[in-house]
C-alpha positions as CSV (number, residue, x, y, z in Angstrom):
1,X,-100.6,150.1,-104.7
2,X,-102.3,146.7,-105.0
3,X,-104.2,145.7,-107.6
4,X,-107.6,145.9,-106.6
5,X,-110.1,142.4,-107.1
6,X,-112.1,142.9,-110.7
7,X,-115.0,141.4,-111.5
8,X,-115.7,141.4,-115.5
9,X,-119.3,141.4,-116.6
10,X,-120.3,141.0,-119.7
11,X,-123.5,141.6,-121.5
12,X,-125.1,141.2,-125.1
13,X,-126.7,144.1,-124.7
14,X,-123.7,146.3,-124.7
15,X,-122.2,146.8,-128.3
16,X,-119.2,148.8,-128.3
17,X,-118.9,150.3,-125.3
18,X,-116.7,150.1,-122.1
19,X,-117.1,150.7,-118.4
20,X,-115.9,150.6,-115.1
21,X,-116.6,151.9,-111.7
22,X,-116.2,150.9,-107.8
23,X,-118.9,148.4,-106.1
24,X,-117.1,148.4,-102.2
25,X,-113.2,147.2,-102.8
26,X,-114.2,145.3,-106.2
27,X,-114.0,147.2,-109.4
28,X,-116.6,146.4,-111.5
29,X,-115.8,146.6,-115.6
30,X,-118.5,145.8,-118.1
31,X,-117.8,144.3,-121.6
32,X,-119.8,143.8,-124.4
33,X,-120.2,139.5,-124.8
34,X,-118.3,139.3,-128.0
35,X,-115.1,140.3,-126.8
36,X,-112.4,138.2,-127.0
37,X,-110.1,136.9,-124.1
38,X,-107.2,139.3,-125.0
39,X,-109.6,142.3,-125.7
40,X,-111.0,141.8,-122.5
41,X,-107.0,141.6,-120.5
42,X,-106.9,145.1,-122.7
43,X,-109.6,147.0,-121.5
44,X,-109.5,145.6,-118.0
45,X,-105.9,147.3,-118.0
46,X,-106.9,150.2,-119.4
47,X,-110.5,150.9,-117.4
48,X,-108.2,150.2,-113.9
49,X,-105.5,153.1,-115.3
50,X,-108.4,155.6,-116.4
51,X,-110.4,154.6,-112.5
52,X,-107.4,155.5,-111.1
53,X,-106.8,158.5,-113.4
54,X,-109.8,159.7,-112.2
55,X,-109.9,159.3,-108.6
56,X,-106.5,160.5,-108.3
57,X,-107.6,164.1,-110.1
58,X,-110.4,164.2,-107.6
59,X,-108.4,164.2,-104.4
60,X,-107.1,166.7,-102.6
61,X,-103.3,167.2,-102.4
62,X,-104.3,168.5,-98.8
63,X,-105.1,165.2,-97.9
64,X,-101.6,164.7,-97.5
65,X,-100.7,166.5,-94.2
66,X,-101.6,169.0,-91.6
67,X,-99.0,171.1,-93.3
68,X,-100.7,171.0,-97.2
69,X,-103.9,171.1,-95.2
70,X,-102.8,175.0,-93.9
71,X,-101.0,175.7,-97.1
72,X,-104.7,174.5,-99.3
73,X,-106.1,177.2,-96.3
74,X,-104.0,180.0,-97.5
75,X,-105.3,179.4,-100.7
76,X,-108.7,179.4,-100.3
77,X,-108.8,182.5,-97.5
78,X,-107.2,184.2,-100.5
79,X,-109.4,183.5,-102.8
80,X,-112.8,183.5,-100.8
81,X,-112.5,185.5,-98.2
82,X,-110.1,188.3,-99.2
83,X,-107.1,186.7,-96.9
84,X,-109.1,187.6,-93.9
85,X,-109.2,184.4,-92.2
86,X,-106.0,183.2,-91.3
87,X,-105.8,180.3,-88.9
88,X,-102.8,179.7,-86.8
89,X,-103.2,175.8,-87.4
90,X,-104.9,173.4,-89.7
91,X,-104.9,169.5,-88.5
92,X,-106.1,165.8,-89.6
93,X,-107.5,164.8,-86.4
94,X,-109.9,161.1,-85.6
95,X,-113.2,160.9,-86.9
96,X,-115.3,163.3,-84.8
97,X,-119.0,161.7,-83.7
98,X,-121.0,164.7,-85.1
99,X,-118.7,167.1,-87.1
100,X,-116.8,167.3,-90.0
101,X,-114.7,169.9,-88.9
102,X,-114.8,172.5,-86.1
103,X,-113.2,175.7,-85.6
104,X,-112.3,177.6,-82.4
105,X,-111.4,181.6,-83.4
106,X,-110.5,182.2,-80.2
107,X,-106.8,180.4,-80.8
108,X,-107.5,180.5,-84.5
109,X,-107.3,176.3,-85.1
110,X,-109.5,174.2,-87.3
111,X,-109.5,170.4,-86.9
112,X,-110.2,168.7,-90.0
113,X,-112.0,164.8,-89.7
114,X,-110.2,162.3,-91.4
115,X,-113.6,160.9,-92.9
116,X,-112.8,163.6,-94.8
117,X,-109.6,162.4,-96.4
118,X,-111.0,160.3,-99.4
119,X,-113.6,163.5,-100.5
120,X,-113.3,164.9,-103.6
121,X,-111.3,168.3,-103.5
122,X,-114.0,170.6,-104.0
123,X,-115.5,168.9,-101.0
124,X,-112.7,169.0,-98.1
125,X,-112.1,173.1,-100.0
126,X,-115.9,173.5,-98.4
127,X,-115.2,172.9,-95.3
128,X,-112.2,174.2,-94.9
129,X,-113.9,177.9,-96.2
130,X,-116.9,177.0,-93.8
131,X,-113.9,176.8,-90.9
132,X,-111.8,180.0,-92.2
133,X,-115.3,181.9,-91.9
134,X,-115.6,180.8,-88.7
135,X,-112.4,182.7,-87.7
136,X,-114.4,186.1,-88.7
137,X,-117.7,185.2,-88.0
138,X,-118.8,182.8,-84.9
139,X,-122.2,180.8,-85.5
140,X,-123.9,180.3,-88.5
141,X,-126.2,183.3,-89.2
142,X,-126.5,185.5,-92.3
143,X,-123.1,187.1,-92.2
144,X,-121.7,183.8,-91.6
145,X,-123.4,182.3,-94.8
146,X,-123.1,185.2,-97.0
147,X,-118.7,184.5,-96.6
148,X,-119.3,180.5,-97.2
149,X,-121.7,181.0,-100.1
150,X,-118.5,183.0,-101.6
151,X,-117.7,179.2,-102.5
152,X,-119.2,178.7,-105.6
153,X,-119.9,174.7,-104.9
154,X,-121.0,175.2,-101.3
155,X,-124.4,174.0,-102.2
156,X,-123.2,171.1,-103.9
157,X,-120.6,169.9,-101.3
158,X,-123.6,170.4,-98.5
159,X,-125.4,167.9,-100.5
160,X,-122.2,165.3,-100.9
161,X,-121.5,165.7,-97.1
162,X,-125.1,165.2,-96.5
163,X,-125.3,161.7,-98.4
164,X,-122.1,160.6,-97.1
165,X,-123.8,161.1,-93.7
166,X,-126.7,159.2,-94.6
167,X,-124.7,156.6,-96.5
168,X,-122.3,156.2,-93.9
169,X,-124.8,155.9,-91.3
170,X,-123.5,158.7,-89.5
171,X,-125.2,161.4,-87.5
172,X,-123.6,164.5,-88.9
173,X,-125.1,167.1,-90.3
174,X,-125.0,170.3,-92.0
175,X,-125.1,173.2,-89.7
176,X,-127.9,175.6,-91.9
177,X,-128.8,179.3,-90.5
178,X,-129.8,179.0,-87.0
Protein backbone atom coordinates (compact mmCIF):
# COMPACT_ATOMS: atom_id res chain seq x y z
CA UNK A 1 0.00 0.00 0.00
CA UNK A 2 1.41 3.54 -0.57
CA UNK A 3 2.14 5.77 1.94
CA UNK A 4 -0.47 8.16 1.98
CA UNK A 5 0.57 12.37 1.71
CA UNK A 6 0.60 13.79 5.64
CA UNK A 7 0.25 17.01 6.53
CA UNK A 8 1.65 17.75 10.37
CA UNK A 9 -0.11 20.49 12.24
CA UNK A 10 1.06 21.64 15.08
CA UNK A 11 -0.48 23.82 17.77
CA UNK A 12 0.44 25.45 21.24
CA UNK A 13 -2.73 24.76 22.34
CA UNK A 14 -2.36 21.10 22.40
CA UNK A 15 -0.19 19.76 25.39
CA UNK A 16 0.30 16.19 25.33
CA UNK A 17 -1.88 14.86 23.13
CA UNK A 18 -1.90 13.16 19.72
CA UNK A 19 -4.14 12.86 16.73
CA UNK A 20 -4.82 11.84 13.43
CA UNK A 21 -7.64 11.36 11.02
CA UNK A 22 -8.44 11.61 7.07
CA UNK A 23 -9.14 15.14 5.27
CA UNK A 24 -9.81 13.55 1.32
CA UNK A 25 -6.39 11.43 0.42
CA UNK A 26 -4.22 13.57 3.01
CA UNK A 27 -3.95 12.34 6.56
CA UNK A 28 -4.04 14.92 8.87
CA UNK A 29 -1.89 14.39 12.41
CA UNK A 30 -1.87 17.14 14.97
CA UNK A 31 1.11 17.64 17.36
CA UNK A 32 1.56 19.66 20.22
CA UNK A 33 4.31 22.79 19.08
CA UNK A 34 7.01 21.66 21.46
CA UNK A 35 7.74 18.48 19.90
CA UNK A 36 10.84 17.80 18.66
CA UNK A 37 11.74 16.75 14.98
CA UNK A 38 12.30 12.98 15.90
CA UNK A 39 9.24 12.95 18.27
CA UNK A 40 7.27 14.19 15.53
CA UNK A 41 8.91 11.19 12.65
CA UNK A 42 7.57 8.93 15.92
CA UNK A 43 4.19 9.69 16.20
CA UNK A 44 3.62 10.32 12.58
CA UNK A 45 4.64 6.54 12.21
CA UNK A 46 2.67 5.46 14.80
CA UNK A 47 -0.84 7.70 14.18
CA UNK A 48 -0.49 6.22 10.24
CA UNK A 49 -0.24 2.35 11.90
CA UNK A 50 -3.07 3.00 14.50
CA UNK A 51 -5.40 4.98 11.19
CA UNK A 52 -4.79 2.09 9.47
CA UNK A 53 -5.46 -0.26 12.44
CA UNK A 54 -8.59 1.17 12.63
CA UNK A 55 -9.95 1.38 9.26
CA UNK A 56 -8.91 -1.99 8.57
CA UNK A 57 -11.19 -3.43 11.75
CA UNK A 58 -13.98 -1.43 10.21
CA UNK A 59 -14.23 -3.08 6.89
CA UNK A 60 -15.90 -5.83 5.80
CA UNK A 61 -14.05 -9.02 4.88
CA UNK A 62 -17.14 -9.33 2.46
CA UNK A 63 -15.79 -6.58 0.61
CA UNK A 64 -13.53 -8.92 -0.82
CA UNK A 65 -15.74 -11.00 -3.37
CA UNK A 66 -19.02 -12.04 -4.52
CA UNK A 67 -18.17 -15.24 -2.86
CA UNK A 68 -17.37 -13.77 0.96
CA UNK A 69 -20.28 -11.47 0.04
CA UNK A 70 -22.80 -14.86 0.03
CA UNK A 71 -20.74 -16.53 2.69
CA UNK A 72 -21.19 -12.91 5.13
CA UNK A 73 -25.14 -13.62 3.83
CA UNK A 74 -25.22 -17.03 5.42
CA UNK A 75 -24.24 -15.49 8.36
CA UNK A 76 -26.37 -12.90 8.83
CA UNK A 77 -29.81 -14.97 7.49
CA UNK A 78 -28.63 -17.13 10.47
CA UNK A 79 -28.45 -14.92 12.83
CA UNK A 80 -31.38 -12.43 11.89
CA UNK A 81 -33.69 -14.12 10.15
CA UNK A 82 -33.64 -17.62 11.50
CA UNK A 83 -31.87 -19.01 8.11
CA UNK A 84 -34.99 -18.23 6.24
CA UNK A 85 -33.64 -16.13 3.61
CA UNK A 86 -31.33 -17.91 1.50
CA UNK A 87 -30.32 -16.25 -1.71
CA UNK A 88 -29.03 -18.23 -4.63
CA UNK A 89 -26.43 -15.40 -5.41
CA UNK A 90 -24.81 -12.47 -3.81
CA UNK A 91 -22.75 -9.95 -6.31
CA UNK A 92 -20.49 -6.66 -6.32
CA UNK A 93 -22.02 -5.08 -9.22
CA UNK A 94 -21.35 -0.87 -10.70
CA UNK A 95 -22.60 1.79 -8.80
CA UNK A 96 -26.44 1.75 -9.19
CA UNK A 97 -28.02 5.60 -9.82
CA UNK A 98 -30.63 5.24 -7.02
CA UNK A 99 -29.91 2.00 -4.91
CA UNK A 100 -27.65 0.56 -2.77
CA UNK A 101 -28.66 -2.72 -3.26
CA UNK A 102 -31.71 -4.51 -4.81
CA UNK A 103 -33.12 -7.83 -4.51
CA UNK A 104 -35.25 -9.90 -6.93
CA UNK A 105 -36.93 -13.05 -4.75
CA UNK A 106 -38.25 -14.34 -7.62
CA UNK A 107 -34.56 -15.95 -8.72
CA UNK A 108 -33.37 -15.30 -5.17
CA UNK A 109 -30.21 -12.70 -6.20
CA UNK A 110 -29.12 -9.57 -4.45
CA UNK A 111 -26.80 -7.13 -6.20
CA UNK A 112 -24.67 -5.32 -3.85
CA UNK A 113 -23.23 -1.49 -5.16
CA UNK A 114 -19.77 -1.19 -5.03
CA UNK A 115 -20.16 2.37 -3.27
CA UNK A 116 -20.70 0.13 -0.80
CA UNK A 117 -17.27 -1.47 -0.67
CA UNK A 118 -15.40 1.06 1.61
CA UNK A 119 -18.54 1.08 4.46
CA UNK A 120 -17.96 0.15 7.67
CA UNK A 121 -19.09 -3.67 8.37
CA UNK A 122 -22.01 -2.98 10.31
CA UNK A 123 -23.10 -0.88 7.32
CA UNK A 124 -22.82 -3.27 4.07
CA UNK A 125 -24.38 -6.24 7.13
CA UNK A 126 -27.58 -3.73 6.83
CA UNK A 127 -28.10 -4.02 3.69
CA UNK A 128 -27.38 -7.21 3.05
CA UNK A 129 -30.27 -8.16 5.94
CA UNK A 130 -32.53 -5.39 4.27
CA UNK A 131 -31.90 -7.68 0.81
CA UNK A 132 -32.25 -11.32 2.62
CA UNK A 133 -35.70 -9.92 3.91
CA UNK A 134 -36.59 -9.14 0.73
CA UNK A 135 -36.38 -12.82 -0.25
CA UNK A 136 -39.38 -13.45 2.38
CA UNK A 137 -41.12 -10.38 2.27
CA UNK A 138 -41.55 -8.15 -1.05
CA UNK A 139 -41.96 -4.28 -0.47
CA UNK A 140 -41.30 -2.51 2.51
CA UNK A 141 -44.34 -2.69 4.85
CA UNK A 142 -44.60 -3.65 8.49
CA UNK A 143 -43.69 -7.29 8.05
CA UNK A 144 -40.89 -6.27 6.01
CA UNK A 145 -39.53 -3.79 8.75
CA UNK A 146 -40.34 -5.91 11.66
CA UNK A 147 -37.44 -8.78 9.99
CA UNK A 148 -34.78 -5.68 9.18
CA UNK A 149 -35.33 -4.09 12.55
CA UNK A 150 -34.07 -7.70 13.83
CA UNK A 151 -30.61 -5.85 13.03
CA UNK A 152 -29.80 -4.22 16.02
CA UNK A 153 -27.88 -1.17 14.10
CA UNK A 154 -30.50 -0.80 11.37
CA UNK A 155 -31.26 2.60 12.54
CA UNK A 156 -27.87 3.71 12.76
CA UNK A 157 -26.75 2.32 9.29
CA UNK A 158 -30.09 4.18 7.72
CA UNK A 159 -28.52 7.24 9.08
CA UNK A 160 -24.68 6.51 7.63
CA UNK A 161 -26.27 5.51 4.25
CA UNK A 162 -28.34 8.54 4.40
CA UNK A 163 -25.29 11.04 4.94
CA UNK A 164 -23.23 9.28 2.50
CA UNK A 165 -26.05 10.05 0.06
CA UNK A 166 -26.10 13.54 0.89
CA UNK A 167 -22.29 13.81 1.16
CA UNK A 168 -21.81 12.17 -1.93
CA UNK A 169 -24.24 14.13 -3.69
CA UNK A 170 -26.08 11.20 -4.60
CA UNK A 171 -29.84 10.61 -5.01
CA UNK A 172 -30.36 7.56 -3.02
CA UNK A 173 -32.39 7.04 -0.39
CA UNK A 174 -33.70 5.00 2.25
CA UNK A 175 -36.71 3.06 1.24
CA UNK A 176 -39.00 3.77 4.86
CA UNK A 177 -42.64 1.96 5.21
CA UNK A 178 -44.58 2.77 2.17
Amino acid sequence: MAKPQVEVRRSRRRRNTVSAYREGDTVVVLLPARMSRAEEEHWVAEMLRRLQKSETRRRSPARASDEALLIRCHELTGRYLGGRAVPSSVRWVPPMRTRWASCTPAEGTIRVSDRLRDVPAWVLDYVLVHELAHLLVPGHGKDFWRLVRQYPKTDRAIGYLEGLSAAAGLRITTDEEE
